[in-house]
TIDRENGU-290401 format. One record per residue: x, y, z of N, C-alpha, C in turn; residue in three letters. Coordinates in pm, whole numbers, padded with zeros to 5 digits, always signed. Layout:
! TIDRENGU-290401
XYZXYZXYZALA...
//
This chain:
! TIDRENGU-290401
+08320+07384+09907+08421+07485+09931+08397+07603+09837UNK+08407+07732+09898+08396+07862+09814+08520+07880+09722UNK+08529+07930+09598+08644+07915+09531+08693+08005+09552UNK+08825+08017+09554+08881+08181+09564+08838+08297+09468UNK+08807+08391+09531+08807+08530+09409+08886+08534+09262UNK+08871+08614+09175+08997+08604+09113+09160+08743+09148UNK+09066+08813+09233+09133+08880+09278+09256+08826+09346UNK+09214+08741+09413+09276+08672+09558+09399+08555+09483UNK+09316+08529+09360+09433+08406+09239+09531+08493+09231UNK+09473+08560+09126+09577+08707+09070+09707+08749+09193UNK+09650+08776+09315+09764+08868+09400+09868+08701+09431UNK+09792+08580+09510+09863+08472+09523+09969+08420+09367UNK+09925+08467+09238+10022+08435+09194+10098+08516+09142UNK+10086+08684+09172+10188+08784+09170+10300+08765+09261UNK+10254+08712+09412+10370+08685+09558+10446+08553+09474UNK+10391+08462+09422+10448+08378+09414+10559+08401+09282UNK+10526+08525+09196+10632+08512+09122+10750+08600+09137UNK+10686+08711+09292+10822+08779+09329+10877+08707+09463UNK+10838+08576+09491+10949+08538+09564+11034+08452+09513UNK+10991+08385+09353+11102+08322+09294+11217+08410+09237UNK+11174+08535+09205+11257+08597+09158+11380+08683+09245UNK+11287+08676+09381+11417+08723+09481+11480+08606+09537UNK+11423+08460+09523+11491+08352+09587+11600+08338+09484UNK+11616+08389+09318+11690+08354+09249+11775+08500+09265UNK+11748+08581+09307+11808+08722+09357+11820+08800+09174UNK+11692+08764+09126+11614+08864+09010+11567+08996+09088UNK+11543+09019+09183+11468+09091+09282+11543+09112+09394UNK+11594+09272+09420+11651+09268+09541+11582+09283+09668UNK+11637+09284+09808+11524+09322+09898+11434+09399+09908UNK+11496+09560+09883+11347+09645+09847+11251+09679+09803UNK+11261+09570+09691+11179+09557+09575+11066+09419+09688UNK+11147+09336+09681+11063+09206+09750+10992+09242+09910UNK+11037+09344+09972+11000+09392+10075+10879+09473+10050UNK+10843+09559+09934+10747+09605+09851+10608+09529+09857UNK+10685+09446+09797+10573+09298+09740+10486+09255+09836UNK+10568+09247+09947+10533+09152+10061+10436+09174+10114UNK+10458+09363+10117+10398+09439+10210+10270+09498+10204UNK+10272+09478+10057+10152+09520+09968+10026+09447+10011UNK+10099+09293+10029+09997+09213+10064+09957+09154+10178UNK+10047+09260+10319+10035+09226+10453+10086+09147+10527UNK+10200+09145+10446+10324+09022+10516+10430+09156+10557UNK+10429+09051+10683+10543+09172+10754+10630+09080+10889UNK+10743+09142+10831+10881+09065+10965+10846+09090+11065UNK+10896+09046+11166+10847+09079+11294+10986+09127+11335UNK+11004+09235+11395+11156+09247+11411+11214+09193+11499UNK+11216+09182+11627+11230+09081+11697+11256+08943+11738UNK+11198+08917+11605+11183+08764+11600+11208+08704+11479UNK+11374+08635+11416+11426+08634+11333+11304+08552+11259UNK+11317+08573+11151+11251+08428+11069+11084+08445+11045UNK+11054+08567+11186+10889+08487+11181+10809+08617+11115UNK+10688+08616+11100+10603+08685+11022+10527+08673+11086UNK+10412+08828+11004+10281+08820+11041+10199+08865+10931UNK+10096+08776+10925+10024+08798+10784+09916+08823+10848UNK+09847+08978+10749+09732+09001+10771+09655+08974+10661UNK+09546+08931+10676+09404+08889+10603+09318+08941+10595UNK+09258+09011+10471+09185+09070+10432+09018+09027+10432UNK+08952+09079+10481+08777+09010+10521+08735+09138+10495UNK+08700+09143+10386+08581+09206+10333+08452+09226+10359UNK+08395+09345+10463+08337+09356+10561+08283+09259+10691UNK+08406+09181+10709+08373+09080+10836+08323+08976+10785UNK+08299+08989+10689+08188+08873+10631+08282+08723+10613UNK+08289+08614+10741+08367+08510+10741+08290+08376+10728UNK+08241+08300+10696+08217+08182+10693+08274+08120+10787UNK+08159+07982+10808+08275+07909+10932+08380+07814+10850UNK+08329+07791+10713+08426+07737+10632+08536+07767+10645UNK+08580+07890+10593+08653+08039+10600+08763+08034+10738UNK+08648+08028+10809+08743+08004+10958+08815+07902+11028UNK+08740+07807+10949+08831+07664+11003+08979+07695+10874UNK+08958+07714+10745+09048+07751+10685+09194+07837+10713UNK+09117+07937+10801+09256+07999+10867+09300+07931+10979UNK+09207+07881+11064+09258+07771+11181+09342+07648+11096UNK+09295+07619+11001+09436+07492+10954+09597+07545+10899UNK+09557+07720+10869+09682+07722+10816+09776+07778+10977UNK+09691+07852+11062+09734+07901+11187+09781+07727+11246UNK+09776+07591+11272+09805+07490+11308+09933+07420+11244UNK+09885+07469+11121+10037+07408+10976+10157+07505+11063UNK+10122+07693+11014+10251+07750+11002+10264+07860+11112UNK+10201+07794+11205+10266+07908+11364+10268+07861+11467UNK+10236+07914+11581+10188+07822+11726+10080+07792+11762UNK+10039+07749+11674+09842+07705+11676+09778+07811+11703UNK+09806+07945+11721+09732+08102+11748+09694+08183+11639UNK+09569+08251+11679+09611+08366+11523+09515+08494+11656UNK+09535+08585+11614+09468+08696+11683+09401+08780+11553UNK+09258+08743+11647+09151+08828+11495+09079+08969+11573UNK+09059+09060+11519+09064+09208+11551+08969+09259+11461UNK
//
């Protein structure tokens, strides 16, 4: 397995420390809406609850590793779909 960047550590544990801080409401929405967005998470308006995360591929360059990777998390946390562009 490829290890993550440290880039990619770094931002995963920046999200992770502004959603404890808005789950403890340290952080109000606009601030956490900021955060989110920075990193390509976005509400879907329409559709209470659900999201859409975009993923960053650094000139296309995907592994099939890589790809089964997003296929397990697209199986865990949506409708088994992801649309790649």
């Amino acid at each position: 397995m490829t290890p993550l960047p440290e880039i990619a550590r770094r931002e995963i544990q920046e999200f992770g420390k502004s959603l404890k801080a808005f789950q403890s409401q340290e952080m109000d929405v606009a601030a956490f809406r900021k955060a989110r967005l920075q990193l390509g998470i976005y509400s879907m308006k329409d559709l209470a609850g659900v999201h859409m995360i975009r993923v960053r591929i650094p000139c296309g360059d995907l592994s099939a590793v890589q790809l089964d990777g997003l296929a397990d998390i697209a199986d865990a946390y949506s409708d088994r779909s992801a649309h790649i562009t």
